[in-house]
Backbone bond lengths (Angstrom), bond angles and torsions (degrees), N, CA, C in turn:
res aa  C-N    CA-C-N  psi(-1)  N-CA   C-N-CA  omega(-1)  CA-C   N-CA-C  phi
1 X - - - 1.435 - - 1.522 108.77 -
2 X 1.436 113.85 158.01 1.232 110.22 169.42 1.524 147.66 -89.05
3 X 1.528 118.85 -173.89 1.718 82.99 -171.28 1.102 108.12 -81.33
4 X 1.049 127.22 -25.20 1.807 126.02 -177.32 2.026 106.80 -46.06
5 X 1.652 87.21 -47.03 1.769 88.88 -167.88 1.605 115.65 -71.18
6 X 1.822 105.40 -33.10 1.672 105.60 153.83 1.094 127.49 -49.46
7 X 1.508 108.04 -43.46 1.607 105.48 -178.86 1.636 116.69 -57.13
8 X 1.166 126.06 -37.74 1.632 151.56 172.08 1.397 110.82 -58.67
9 X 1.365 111.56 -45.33 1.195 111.71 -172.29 2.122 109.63 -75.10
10 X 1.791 94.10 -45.41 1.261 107.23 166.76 1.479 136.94 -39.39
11 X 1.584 110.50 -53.20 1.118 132.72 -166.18 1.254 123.29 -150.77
12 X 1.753 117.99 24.04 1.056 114.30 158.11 2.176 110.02 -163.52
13 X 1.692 78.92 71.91 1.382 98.67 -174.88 1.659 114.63 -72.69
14 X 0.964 104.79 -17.67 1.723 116.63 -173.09 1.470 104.42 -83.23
15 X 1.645 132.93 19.47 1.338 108.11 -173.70 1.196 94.91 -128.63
16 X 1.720 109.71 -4.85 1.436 115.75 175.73 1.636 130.21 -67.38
17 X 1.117 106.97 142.75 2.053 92.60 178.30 1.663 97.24 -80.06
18 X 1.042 84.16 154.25 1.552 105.23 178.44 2.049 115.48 -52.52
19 X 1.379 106.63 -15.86 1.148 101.83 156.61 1.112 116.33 -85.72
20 X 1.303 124.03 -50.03 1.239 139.73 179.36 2.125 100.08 -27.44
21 X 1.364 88.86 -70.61 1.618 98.57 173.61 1.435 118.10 -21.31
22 X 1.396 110.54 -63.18 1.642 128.21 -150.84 1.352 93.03 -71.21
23 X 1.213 120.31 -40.53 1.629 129.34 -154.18 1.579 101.81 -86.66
24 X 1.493 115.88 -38.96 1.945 126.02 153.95 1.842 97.24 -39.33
25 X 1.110 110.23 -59.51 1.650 111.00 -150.45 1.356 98.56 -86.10
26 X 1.803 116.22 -17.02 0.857 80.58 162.46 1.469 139.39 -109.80
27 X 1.789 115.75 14.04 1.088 126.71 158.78 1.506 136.93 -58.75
28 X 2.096 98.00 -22.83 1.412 100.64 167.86 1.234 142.99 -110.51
29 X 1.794 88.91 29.46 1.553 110.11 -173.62 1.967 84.02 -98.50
30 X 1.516 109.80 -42.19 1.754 106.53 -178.78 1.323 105.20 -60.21
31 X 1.546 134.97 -51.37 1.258 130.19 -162.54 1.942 98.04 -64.82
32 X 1.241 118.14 -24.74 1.467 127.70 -164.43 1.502 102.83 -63.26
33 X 1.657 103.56 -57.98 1.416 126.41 177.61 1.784 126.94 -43.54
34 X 1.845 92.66 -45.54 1.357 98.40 172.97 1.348 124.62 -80.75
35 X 1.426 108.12 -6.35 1.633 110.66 -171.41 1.841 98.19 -91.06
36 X 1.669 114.24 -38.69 1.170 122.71 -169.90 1.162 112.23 -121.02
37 X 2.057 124.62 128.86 0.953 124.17 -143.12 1.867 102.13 -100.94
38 X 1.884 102.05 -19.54 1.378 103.00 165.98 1.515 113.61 -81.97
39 X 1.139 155.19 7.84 1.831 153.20 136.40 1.580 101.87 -69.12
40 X 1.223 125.64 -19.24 1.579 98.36 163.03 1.631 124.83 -57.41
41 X 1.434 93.98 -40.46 1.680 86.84 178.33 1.353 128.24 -133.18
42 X 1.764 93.21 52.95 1.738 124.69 154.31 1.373 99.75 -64.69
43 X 1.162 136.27 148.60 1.138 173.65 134.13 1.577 104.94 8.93
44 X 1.430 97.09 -74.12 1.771 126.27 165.25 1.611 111.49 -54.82
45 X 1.076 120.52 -22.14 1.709 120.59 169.75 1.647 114.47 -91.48
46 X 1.112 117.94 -14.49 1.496 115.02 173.03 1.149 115.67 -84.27
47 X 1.779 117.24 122.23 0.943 135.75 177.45 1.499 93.53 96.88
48 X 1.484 105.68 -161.54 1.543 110.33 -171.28 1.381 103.55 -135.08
49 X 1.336 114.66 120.13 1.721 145.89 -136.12 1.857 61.75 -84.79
50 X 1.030 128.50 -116.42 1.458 132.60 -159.49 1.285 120.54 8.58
51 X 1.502 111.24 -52.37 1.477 124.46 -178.80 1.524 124.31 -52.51
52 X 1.533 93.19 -27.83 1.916 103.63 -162.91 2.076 90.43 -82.68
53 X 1.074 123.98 0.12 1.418 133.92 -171.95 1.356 122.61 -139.11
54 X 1.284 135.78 85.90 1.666 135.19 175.77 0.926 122.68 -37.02
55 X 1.830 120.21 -39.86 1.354 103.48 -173.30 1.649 112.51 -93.82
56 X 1.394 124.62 -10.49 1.004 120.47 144.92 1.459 145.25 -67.17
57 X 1.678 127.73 -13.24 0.789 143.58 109.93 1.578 120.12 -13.12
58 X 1.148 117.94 -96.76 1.631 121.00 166.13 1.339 126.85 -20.62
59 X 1.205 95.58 -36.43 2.260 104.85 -149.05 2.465 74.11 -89.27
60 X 1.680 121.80 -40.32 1.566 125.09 -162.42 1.486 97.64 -90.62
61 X 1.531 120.17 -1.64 1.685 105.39 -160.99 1.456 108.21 -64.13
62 X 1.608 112.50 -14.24 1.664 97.61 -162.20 1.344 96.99 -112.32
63 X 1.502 126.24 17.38 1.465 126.50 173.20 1.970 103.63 115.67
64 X 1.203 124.05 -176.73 1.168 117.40 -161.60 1.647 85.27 -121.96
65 X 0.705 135.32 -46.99 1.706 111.48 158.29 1.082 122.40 -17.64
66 X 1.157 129.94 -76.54 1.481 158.98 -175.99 1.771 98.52 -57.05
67 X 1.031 120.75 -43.09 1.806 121.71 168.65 1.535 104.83 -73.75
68 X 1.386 116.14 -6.73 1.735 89.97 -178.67 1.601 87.95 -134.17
69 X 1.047 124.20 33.80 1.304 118.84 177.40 1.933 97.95 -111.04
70 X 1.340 92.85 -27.17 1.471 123.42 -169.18 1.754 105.86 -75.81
71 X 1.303 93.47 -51.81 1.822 85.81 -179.32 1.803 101.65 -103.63
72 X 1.357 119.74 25.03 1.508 113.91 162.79 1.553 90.99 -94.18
73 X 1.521 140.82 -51.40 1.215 135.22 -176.20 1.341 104.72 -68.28
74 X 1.736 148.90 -57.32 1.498 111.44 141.07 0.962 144.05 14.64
75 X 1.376 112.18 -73.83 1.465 120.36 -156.68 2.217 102.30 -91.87
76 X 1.422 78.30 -43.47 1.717 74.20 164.26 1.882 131.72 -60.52
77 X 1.298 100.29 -15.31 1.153 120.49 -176.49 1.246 117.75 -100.87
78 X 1.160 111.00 -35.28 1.681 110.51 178.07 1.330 135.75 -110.68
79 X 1.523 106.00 -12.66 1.557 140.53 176.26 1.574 117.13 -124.68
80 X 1.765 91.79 79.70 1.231 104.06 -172.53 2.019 111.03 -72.90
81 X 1.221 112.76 -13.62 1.397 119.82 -174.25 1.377 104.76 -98.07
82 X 1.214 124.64 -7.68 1.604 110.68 146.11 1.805 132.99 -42.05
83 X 1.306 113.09 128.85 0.936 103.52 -160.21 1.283 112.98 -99.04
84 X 1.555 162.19 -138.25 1.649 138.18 -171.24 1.439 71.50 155.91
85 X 1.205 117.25 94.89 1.412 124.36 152.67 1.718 125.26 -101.49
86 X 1.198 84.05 119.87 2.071 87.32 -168.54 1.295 107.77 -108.42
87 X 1.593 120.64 164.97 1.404 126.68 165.78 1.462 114.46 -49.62
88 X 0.886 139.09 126.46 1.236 136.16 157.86 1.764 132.52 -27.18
89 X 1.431 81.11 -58.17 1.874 113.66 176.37 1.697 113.89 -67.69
90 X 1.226 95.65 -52.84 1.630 116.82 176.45 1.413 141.78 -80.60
91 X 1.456 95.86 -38.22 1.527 107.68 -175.56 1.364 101.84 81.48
92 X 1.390 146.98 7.82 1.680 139.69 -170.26 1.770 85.26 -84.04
93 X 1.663 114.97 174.19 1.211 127.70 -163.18 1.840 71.01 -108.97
94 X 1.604 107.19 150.79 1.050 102.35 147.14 2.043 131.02 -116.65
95 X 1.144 95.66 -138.00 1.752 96.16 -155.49 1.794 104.72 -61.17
96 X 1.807 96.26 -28.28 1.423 96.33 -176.16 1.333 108.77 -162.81
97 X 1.244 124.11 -167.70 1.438 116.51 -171.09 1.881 104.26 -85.85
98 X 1.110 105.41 -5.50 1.333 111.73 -151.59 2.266 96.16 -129.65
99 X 1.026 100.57 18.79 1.525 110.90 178.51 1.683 104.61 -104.25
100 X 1.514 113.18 140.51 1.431 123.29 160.37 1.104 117.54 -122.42
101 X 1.367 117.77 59.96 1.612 116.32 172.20 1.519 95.53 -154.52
102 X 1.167 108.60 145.29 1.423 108.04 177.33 2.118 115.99 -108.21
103 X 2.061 98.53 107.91 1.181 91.35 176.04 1.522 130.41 -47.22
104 X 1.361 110.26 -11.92 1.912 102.39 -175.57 1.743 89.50 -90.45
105 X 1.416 131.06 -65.48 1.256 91.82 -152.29 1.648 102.72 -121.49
106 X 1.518 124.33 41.46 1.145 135.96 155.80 1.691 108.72 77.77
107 X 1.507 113.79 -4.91 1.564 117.65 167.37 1.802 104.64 -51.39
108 X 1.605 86.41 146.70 1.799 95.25 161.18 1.571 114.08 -166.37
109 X 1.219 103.67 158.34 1.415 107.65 -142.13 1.835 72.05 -147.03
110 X 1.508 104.30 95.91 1.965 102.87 159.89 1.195 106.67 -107.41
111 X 1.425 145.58 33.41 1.392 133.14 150.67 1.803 98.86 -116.83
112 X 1.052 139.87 -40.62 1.125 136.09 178.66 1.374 121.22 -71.33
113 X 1.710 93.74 153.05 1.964 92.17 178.48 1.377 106.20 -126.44
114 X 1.293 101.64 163.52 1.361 120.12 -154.47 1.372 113.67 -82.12
C-alpha cells in the first residue's frame, strides 16, 4: 500500500466506513502473515479472512493497492478536514497529522505548521 493510504490508515482511522475498516484490518492481518511464519496458522489466518465477508471481498478483489489507492482518493475527496501534514523541506507525509519531524529525512520544524 501506499504512503498516503498508511498515513490514513495510521492516523486517520475515523474517516473510514466501517467496511473500509475491516478490509484495512484486514490487509494487516495478510501483510502480518507474510512477514510471520507462526500467524500463518493462527486460527484467524486459515482460509481467506476476505471470503468470510463480501464487502470486503469486493472493496480487496483488485489487490490491496488498488483498495488503498481507492479510499486515499475517497478520503481526499470527501474529507476535506483531514489533515496531510508534510515535511516542510521535503514534501514526505509524516508519522501523523500532528508530527513535526520528518521520518524520511529527519528535518523538524516545532514552531511551524504545516
Amino acid at each position: 500500500m501506499g504512503e498516503e493510504a498508511a498515513y490514513i490508515l495510521r492516523s486517520c482511522r475515523d474517516v473510514l466506513t466501517p467496511a473500509e475498516a475491516r478490509a484495512a484490518n484486514t490487509v494487516h492481518w495478510m501483510a502480518m502473515a507474510r512477514q510471520d511464519e507462526r500467524m500463518r496458522s493462527a486460527p484467524r489466518m486459515t482460509g481467506s479472512i476476505a471470503d468470510a465477508d463480501p464487502e470486503i471481498a469486493a472493496l480487496l478483489r483488485e489487490g490491496e493497492d488498488a483498495f488503498g489507492a481507492r479510499h486515499v482518493a475517497r478520503v481526499r475527496r470527501d474529507c476535506p478536514h483531514v489533515v496531510w501534514s508534510c515535511c516542510t523541506t521535503r514534501g514526505a507525509l509524516t508519522a501523523a497529522p500532528s508530527a513535526r519531524q520528518c521520518l524520511s529525512c529527519g528535518h523538524s520544524w516545532p514552531g511551524e505548521r504545516t
